[in-house]
C-alpha positions, 0 to 999 in steps of 0.5 A: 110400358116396356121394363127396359131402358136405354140410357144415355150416359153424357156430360160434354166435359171430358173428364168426369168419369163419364165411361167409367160409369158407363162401363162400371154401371153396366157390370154392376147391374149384370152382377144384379142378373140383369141383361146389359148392353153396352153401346160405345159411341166415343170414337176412344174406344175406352169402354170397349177397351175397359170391358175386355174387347179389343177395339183394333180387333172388332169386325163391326163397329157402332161406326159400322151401325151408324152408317149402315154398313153392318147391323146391329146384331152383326156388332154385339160381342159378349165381353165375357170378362165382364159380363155384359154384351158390347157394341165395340166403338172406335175411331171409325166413328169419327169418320162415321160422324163426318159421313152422316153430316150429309145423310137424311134423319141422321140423327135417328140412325142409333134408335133406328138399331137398337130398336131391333135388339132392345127387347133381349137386354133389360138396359141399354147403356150408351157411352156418349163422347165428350162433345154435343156432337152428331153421335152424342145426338143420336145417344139422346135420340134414342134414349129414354133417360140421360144419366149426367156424371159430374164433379162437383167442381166451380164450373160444373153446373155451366156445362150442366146448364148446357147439357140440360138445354140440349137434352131439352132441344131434342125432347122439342125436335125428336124425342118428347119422352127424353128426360134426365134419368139422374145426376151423378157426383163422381171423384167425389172429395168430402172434405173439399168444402167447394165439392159440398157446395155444388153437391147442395146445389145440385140437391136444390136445383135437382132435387131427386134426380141427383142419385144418393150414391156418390162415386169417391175417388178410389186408386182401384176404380182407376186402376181397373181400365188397364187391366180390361175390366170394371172395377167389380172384377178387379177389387170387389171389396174396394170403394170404388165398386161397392158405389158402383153396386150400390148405384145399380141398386138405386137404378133398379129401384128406380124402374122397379118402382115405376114399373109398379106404378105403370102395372 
């Protein structure tokens, strides 16, 4: 069993720290001297954006990949700032999106690509857009596990319940091994008695999968995208970095552990 893992990074609701997980995760475990590439399927551009590539500037894009007009190896930028390797995305995606409506097993196009590179990094991280989308699709297809950012907010487990149908749609038509690699609170508030219920809910309905590490709501973390780079660059010592760390911890002992077992 190969040691490297895609993860797909998806909530529908926007909002929920989604990219900034993305982003902040993957320097995070580069820090732990693993291999990190960052795919950016949300035609924002913010996670490009966040690890110190411009997205005006990229030559080839995901939406490039996607519609087959570059390769994959032709995408990835080193974001030397941040220490990771880069897919950039931006709006070319959108157009991306509306083009594969029509095309044949469109829905694999992202697998398809990052099957040729997937041996040189240990994780792939790949920063859904806010929607269950033709992109959001091809994340799921290609990916191992989905990691779920979410606040523990009173109409959060409704669009989790969503999410948790459509990974299990495409387990059913395309991707058997597809599972929820964790659950994730972010701007998490402990003194706010709503974000303590949901958070027990999720520990009960979810048990193990909900991560230990909770993402507080933290002015560096916030602060980090407009300087180009994850919060571990901007303010190592700050809250917001050190749960980001401590979250990269948590994933390495994950697939440390399975890997034990599958040895």
């Amino acid at each position: 069993m190969s040691m490297n893992k895609i993860i797909a990074i998806a909530n529908q609701k926007g909002g929920v720290g989604k990219t900034t997980t993305c982003v902040n995760l993957a320097a995070s475990l580069s820090a732990t001297k693993r291999r990190v590439l960052l795919v950016d399927l949300d035609p924002q551009g913010n996670a490009t954006m966040g690890s110190g590539v411009n997205k005006h500037d990229a030559e080839n894009t995901a939406g490039a990949v996607m519609l087959g007009e570059a390769t994959i190896q032709e995408a990835i930028i080193h974001a030397d700032k941040s220490g990771f390797d880069v897919v950039p995305g931006n709006d070319e995606l959108t157009a991306a999106e509306v083009n594969l409506m029509n095309e044949f097993a469109r829905e694999s196009r992202l697998s398809k690509a990052l099957e040729q590179v997937r041996d040189n990094y240990d994780y792939i991280l790949i920063d859904c857009p806010p929607s269950l989308n033709m992109l959001t699709v091809n994340a799921l297809t290609a990916a191992d596990g989905v990691l779920i950012p979410m606040q523990c907010e009173y109409y959060a487990l409704e669009g989790l319940s969503a999410l948790v149908q459509t990974i299990e749609q495409i387990r059913d038509a395309v991707n058997p091994d597809l599972e929820i690699e964790g659950i994730l609170r972010t701007m998490f508030d402990p003194r706010n008695n709503l974000s303590n219920d949901v958070s027990s809910q999720l520990i009960l309905h979810f048990g193990d999968k909900v991560y230990s590490t909770v993402i507080p709501r933290n002015v560096r973390l916030a602060e980090a995208p407009s300087f180009g780079v994850p919060v571990i660059k901007h303010d190592k010592s700050s809250r917001g970095a050190l749960a980001y760390l401590a979250l990269a911890g948590e994933v390495n002992r994950r697939h440390g552990d399975r890997l034990l077992a599958s040895a």
